[in-house]
N, C-alpha and C positions, 0 to 999 in steps of 0.2 A: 504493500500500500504506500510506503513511504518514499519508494522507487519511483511508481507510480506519479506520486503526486511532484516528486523532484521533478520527474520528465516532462511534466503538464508545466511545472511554472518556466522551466529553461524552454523551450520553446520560442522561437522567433518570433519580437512583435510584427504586429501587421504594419510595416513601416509606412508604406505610401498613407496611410490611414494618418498615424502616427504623424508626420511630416505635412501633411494639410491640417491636422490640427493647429499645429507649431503654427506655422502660417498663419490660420483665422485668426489665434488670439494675440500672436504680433502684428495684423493691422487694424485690427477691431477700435481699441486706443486712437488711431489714426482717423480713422474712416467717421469713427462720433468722437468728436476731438473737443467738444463741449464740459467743462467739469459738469453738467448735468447729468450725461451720456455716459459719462466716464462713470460716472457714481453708480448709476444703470447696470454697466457692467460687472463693478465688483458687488451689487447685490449678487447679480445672473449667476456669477462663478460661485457665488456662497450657496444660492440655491441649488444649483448644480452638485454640488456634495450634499447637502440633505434630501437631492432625490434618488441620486446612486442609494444613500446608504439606507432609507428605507423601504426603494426597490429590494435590496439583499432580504430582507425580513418577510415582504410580502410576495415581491415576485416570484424568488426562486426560492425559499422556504416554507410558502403561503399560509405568514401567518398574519392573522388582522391587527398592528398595530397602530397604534392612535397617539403613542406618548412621545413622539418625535421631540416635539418644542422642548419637552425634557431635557432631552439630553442637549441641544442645542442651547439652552440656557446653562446647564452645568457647567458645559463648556467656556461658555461667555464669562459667568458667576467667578470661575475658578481661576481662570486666566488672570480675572482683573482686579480681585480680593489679592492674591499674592503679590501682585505687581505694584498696589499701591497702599496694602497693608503690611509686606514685607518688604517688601525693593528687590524683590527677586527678577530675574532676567527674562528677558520675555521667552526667547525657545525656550529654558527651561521651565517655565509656567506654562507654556502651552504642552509641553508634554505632558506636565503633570494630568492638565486639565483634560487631556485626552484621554490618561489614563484613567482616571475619575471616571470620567462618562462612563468609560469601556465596563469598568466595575461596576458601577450601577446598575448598566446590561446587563450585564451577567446576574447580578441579583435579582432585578424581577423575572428575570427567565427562568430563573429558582421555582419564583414565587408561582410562576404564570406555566409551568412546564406542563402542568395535565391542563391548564385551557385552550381551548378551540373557538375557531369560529367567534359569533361576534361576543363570546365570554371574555375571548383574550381582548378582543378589542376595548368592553368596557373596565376591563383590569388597566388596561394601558392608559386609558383617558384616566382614568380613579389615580394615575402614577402622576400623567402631566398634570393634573389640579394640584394633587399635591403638593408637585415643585414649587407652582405657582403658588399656592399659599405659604410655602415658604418664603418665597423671595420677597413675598410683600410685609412677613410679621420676623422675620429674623434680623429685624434692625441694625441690633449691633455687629453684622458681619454685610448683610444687604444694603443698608439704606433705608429698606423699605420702599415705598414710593417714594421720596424723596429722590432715589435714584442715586448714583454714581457719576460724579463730571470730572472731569479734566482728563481724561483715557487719549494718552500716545498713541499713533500708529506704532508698529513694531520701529527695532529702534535698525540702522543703517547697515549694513553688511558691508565692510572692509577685506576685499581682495588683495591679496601682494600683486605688484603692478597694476593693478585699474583702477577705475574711478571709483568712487563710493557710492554704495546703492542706497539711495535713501528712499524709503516707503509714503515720505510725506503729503507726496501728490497722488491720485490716485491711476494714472495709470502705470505707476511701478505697482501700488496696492494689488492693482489687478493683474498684470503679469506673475504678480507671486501666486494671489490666490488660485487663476486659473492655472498656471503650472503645479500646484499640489492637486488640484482637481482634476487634471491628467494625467498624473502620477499615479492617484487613486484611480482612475478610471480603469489605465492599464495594468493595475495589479490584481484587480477585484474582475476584470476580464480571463486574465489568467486563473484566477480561483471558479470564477462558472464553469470553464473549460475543463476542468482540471477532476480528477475522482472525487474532492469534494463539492466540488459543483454538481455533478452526476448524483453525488445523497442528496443534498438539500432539493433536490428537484423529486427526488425521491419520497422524501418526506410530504412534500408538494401535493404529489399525485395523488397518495395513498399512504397513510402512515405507518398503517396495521399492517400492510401486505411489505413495508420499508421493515418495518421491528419482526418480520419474519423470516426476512434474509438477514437478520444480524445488525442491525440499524438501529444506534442508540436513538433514539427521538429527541429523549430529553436533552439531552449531549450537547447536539447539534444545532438542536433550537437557540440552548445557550450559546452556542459559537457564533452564530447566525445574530443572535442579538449585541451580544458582547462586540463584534467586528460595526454593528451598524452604527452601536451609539458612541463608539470610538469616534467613529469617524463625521458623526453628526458635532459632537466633542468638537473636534476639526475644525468643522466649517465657524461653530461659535467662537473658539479662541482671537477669530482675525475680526468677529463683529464691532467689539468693543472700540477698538483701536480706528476702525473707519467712522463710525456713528460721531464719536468721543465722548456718547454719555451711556449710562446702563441705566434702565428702569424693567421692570416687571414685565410693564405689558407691553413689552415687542416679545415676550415668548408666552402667550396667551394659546388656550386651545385650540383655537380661530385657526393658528399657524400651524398644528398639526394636519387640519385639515387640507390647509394649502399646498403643502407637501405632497398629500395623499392626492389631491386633484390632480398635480403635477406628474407622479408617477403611472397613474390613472390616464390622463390625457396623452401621455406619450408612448406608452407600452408598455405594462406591466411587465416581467418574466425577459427582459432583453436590458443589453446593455446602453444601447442609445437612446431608446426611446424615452426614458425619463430624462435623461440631459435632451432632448425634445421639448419635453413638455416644461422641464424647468426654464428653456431658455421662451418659449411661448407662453406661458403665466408669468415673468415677468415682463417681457416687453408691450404685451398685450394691454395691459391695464395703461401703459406711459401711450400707447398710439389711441389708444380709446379717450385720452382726456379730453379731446374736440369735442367729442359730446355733449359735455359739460356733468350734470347733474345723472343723465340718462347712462354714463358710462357703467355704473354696477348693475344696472338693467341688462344694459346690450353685455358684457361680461357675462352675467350668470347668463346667459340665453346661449352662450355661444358654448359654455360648457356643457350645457344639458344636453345639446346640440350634438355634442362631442359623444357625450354617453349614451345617446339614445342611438346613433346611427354609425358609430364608429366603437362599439366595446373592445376594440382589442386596440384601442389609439391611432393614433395618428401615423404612428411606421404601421400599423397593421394595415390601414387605409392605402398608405403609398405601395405600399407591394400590392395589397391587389389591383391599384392602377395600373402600376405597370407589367404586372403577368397579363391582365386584361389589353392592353395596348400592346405586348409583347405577340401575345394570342391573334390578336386583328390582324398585326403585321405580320405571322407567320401565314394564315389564312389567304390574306393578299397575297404573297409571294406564290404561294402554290396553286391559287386560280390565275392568276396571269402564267404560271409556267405550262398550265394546262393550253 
């Protein structure tokens, strides 16, 4: 198995894939060259990891989670209590605060290991309240509402021989954030890929017919949780630093949901399709603001939209366009060779 799973992650990336990435997010900055546009972006890249890593949990381990904003808040919380109640370093805060989250995971996956279905889901939201009533009555370490102000970006990276990378503006912000967000992309590709991608999809299908071939459930479910709220962890370490204030309610239940729309809209059970739908939930709300008023109107219309006639997302949608177009042009070719 361990063979196994070495061979699956050494594996060559998909470079030409890989190398258009590079590219979109070194001209992106350019292309919306506005600090509005810019700000834009380094949400997109933060969302973008909170849709990967609750894809891992729902898509390919299918289990209903709801307590995303959780761990996204821990992250935040953790990050930026050390940094300006200790004077600790920012990478080293941010690890820690990944690894926090990461532990959390793993404890309510403890807690939540025999729930299914929408049990686990309201175990998970019963988890995200709780955060949130934490944040708002643990004063002495929180704020409270009151909130947290003066939050640094991370602080500069000094290379021997180059320039120094300072995070102050945001399109270095966002070169960093989306580079860990492709980092993550491509390693959590190699794990779907890979024999434990093959259990967790396992688990997915069928549980009982999984714990009959030898398939810990409980196990894996925690691995599955423990890896997502790492990395949800992740995305919140870099929030504080861009915003510069922390309060409560930007990690509200609201934002679990959104999450779930996101991965939901894009393609559950795949790797792109959530970085899909993360990057069309957030730019959609900024191109709908013409509307004025009517914008969360025409938004929620276009989601329902989404689920009622698109359930397997938006990549599910473009592939059957194009087998169907694929299809017409093969049909064409072969009456006219007639």
């Amino acid at each position: 198995m361990s063979r196994r799973v070495a061979d699956a992650l050494s594996r060559p990336v998909r470079w030409p894939a890989f190398l258009g990435a590079l590219v979109v997010i070194a001209l992106l900055p350019m292309v919306l060259g506005t600090p509005y546009w810019r700000g834009i972006l380094v949400v997109c890249a933060m969302n973008v990891l909170l849709a990967m890593s609750l894809n891992l949990v729902i898509g390919y381990t299918g289990q209903l989670s709801l307590g995303q904003s959780g761990f996204f808040a821990i992250g935040a919380y953790v990050t930026t209590v050390l940094l300006k109640s200790y004077g600790w370093n920012f990478w080293l805060a941010g690890v820690a605060a990944v690894l926090a989250a990461g532990l959390v995971g793993l404890l309510l996956a403890a807690f939540a290991a025999r729930l299914r279905g929408h049990y686990l889901g309201i175990a998970s939201l019963g988890f995200a309240v709780i955060v949130y009533q934490i944040l708002i009555n643990w004063e002495s370490v929180t704020k409270g509402v009151r909130g947290i102000y003066g939050i640094m970006p991370p602080p500069p990276i000094r290379l021997p021989g180059l320039p120094e990378i300072s995070f102050g503006n945001q399109a270095t912000l966002f070169y960093l954030v989306a580079g860990i967000a492709l980092c993550v992309y491509v390693i959590l590709d190699n794990l779907v890929r890979s024999p434990i991608g093959e259990t967790l999809r396992a688990i997915r299908e069928d549980e009982i017919s999984a714990a009959s071939l030898g398939v810990n459930g409980a196990r894996w479910k925690a691995f599955s949780f423990g890896v997502s709220a790492a990395i949800a962890g992740l995305a919140g370490c870099f929030y504080p630093g861009f915003v510069g204030t922390l309060v409560p309610d930007a990690f509200g239940i609201v934002e679990s949901f959104t999450m779930l729309a996101m991965v939901i809209v894009g393609g559950m059970g795949t790797m792109i399709g959530p970085v899909i739908g993360a990057v069309v939930l957030t730019f959609l709300p900024e191109v709908l603001r013409g509307f004025g008023d009517f914008r969360l109107i025409v938004y929620g219309l276009a989601l329902t939209l989404v689920v009622l006639f698109m359930p397997g997302g938006i990549l599910q949608a473009w592939q059957i366009l194009t087998a169907r177009l694929r299809g017409t042009e093969a049909s064409e070719s072969t009456g006219g060779g007639r």
